[in-house]
LUMTI-205784 format. One record per residue: residue number from 1; chain; x negated, y negated, z of N, C-alpha, C in turn. Coordinates in pm, 1 decimal, decimal comma, m for minus. Layout:
<atoms>
ATOM     n   chain        npx        npy        npz       capx       capy       capz        cpx        cpy        cpz
ATOM   NUM       A          X          Y          Z          X          Y          Z          X          Y          Z
...
</atoms>
This chain:
<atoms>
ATOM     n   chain        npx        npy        npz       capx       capy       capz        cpx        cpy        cpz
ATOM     1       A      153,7      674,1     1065,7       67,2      615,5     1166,6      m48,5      539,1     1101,9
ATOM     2       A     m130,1      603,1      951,4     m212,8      540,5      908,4     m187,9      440,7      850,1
ATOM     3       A      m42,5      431,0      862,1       22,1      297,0      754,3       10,9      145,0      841,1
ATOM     4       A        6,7      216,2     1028,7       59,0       73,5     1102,4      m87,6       67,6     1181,9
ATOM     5       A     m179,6      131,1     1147,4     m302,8      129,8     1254,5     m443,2       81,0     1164,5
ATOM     6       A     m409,6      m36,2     1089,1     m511,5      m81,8      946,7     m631,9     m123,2      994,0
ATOM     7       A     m703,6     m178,1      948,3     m835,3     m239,3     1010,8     m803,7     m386,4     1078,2
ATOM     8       A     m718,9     m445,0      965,8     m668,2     m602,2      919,2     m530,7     m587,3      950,0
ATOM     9       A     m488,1     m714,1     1033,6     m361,4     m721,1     1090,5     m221,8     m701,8      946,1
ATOM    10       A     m289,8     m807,8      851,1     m226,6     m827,1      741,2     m169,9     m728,8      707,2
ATOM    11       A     m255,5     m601,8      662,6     m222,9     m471,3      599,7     m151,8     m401,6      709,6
ATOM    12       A     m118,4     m370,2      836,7      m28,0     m311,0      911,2       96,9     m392,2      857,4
ATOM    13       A       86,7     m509,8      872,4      185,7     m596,7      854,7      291,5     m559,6      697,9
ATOM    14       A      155,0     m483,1      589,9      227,9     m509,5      430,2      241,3     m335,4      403,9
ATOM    15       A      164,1     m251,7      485,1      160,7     m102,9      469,8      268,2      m53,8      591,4
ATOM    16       A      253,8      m93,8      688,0      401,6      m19,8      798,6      527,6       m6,2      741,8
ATOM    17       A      578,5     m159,4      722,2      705,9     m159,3      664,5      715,9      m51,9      558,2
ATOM    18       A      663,5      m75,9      451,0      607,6       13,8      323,9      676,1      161,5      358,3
ATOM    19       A      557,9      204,9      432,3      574,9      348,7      498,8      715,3      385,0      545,9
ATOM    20       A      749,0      295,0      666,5      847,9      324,7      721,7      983,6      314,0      614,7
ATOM    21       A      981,3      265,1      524,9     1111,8      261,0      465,9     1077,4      340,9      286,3
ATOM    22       A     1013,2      351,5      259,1      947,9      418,1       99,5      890,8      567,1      165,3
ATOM    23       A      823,0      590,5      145,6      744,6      739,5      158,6      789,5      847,3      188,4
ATOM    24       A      940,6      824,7      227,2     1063,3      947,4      200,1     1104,2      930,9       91,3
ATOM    25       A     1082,4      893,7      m68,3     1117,4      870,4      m97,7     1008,9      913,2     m239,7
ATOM    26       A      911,7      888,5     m214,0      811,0      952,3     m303,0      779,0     1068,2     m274,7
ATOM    27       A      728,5     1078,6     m457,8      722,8     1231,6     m501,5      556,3     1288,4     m410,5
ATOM    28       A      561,3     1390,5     m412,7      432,1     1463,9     m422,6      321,0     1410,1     m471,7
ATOM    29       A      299,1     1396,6     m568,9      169,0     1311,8     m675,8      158,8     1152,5     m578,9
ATOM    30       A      301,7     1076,1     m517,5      243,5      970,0     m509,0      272,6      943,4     m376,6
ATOM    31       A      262,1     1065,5     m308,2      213,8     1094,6     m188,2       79,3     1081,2     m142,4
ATOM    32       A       41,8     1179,4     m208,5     m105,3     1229,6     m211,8     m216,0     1073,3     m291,2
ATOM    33       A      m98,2     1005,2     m366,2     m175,2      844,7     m441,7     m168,3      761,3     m310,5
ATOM    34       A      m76,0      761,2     m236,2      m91,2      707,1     m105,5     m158,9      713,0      m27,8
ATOM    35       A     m211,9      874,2       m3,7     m287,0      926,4       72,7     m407,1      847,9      106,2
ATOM    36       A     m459,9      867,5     m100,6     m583,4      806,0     m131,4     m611,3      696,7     m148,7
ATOM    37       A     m483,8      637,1     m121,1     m486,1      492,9     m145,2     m512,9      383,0       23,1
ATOM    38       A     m485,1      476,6      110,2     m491,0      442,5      253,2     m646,3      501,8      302,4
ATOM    39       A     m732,0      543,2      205,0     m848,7      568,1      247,0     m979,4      413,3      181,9
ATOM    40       A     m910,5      310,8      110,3     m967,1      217,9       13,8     m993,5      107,5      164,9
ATOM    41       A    m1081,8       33,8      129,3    m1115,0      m72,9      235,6     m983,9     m157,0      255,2
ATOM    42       A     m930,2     m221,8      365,3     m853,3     m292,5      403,6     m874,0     m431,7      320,9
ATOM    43       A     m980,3     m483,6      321,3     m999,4     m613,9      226,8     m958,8     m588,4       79,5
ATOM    44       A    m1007,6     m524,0        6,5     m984,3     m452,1     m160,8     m817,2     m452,6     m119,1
ATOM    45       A     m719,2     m353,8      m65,9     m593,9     m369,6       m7,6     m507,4     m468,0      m25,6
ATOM    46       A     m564,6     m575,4       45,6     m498,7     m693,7       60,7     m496,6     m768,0      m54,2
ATOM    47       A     m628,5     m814,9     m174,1     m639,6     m893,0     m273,7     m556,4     m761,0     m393,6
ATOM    48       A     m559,1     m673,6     m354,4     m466,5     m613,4     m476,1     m323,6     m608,8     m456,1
ATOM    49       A     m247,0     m627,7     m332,4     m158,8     m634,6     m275,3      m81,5     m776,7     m299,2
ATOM    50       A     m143,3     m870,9     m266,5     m183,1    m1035,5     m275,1     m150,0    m1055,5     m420,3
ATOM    51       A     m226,4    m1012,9     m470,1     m190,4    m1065,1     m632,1     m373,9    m1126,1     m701,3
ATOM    52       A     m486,5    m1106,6     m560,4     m547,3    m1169,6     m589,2     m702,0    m1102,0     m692,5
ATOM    53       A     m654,9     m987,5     m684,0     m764,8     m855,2     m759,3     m676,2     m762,4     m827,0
ATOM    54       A     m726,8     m715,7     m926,0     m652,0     m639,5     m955,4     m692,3     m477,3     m940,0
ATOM    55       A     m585,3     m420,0     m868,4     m621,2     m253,6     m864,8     m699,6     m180,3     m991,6
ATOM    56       A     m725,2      m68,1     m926,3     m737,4       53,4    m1016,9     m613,8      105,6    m1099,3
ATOM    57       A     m698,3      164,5    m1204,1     m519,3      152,5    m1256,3     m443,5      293,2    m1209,3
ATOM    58       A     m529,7      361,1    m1168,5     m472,5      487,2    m1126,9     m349,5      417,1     m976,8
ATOM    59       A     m393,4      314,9     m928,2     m352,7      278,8     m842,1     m191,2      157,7     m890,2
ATOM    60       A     m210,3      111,0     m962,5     m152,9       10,6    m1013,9       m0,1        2,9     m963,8
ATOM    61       A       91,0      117,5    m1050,7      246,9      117,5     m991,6      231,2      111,3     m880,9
ATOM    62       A      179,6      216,4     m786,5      256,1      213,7     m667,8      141,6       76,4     m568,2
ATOM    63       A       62,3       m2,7     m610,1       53,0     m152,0     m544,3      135,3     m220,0     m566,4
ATOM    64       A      164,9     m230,8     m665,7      307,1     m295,1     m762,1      415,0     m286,6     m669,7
ATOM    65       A      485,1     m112,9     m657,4      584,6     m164,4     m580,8      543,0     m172,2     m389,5
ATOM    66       A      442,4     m166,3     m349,0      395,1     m218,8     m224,5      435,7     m379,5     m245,9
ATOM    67       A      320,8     m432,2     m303,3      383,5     m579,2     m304,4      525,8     m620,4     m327,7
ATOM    68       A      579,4     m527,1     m396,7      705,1     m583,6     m415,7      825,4     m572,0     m270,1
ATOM    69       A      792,0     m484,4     m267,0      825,6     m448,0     m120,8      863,9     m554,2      m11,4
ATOM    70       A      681,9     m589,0       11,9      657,6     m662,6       54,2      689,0     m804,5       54,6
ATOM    71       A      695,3     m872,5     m111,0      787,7     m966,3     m112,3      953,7     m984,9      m84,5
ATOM    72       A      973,0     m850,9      m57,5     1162,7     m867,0      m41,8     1193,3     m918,4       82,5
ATOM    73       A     1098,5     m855,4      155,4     1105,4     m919,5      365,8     1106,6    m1026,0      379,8
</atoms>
């Protein structure tokens, strides 16, 4: 639900899909990286998502495969 209810249309748009088809699929650890990763501002989100900032690195893989994700649609 926190994946499709974002601040920014964009991020429902690049985190729903995400959710709905990945997050059965991850482990524990990057569950809980999700968790914390859906608590980060919606703007920060998008330019790390985008290609246009670069994450934290604790964050890094799993933006990585968000965007990638995201580019397959």
């Amino acid at each position: 639900m926190r994946s499709w209810r974002r601040g920014i249309k964009e991020m429902d748009l690049i985190l729903g899909p995400f959710a709905d088809a990945a997050l059965a699929d991850l482990s524990g650890d990057e569950l809980a990286l999700y968790d914390a990763l859906l608590e980060e501002n919606d703007q920060d989100l998008y330019d790390w998502v985008s290609g246009r900032a670069t994450p934290p690195l604790a964050y890094l893989p799993l933006v990585a495969r968000i965007a990638a994700h995201a580019g397959a649609r």
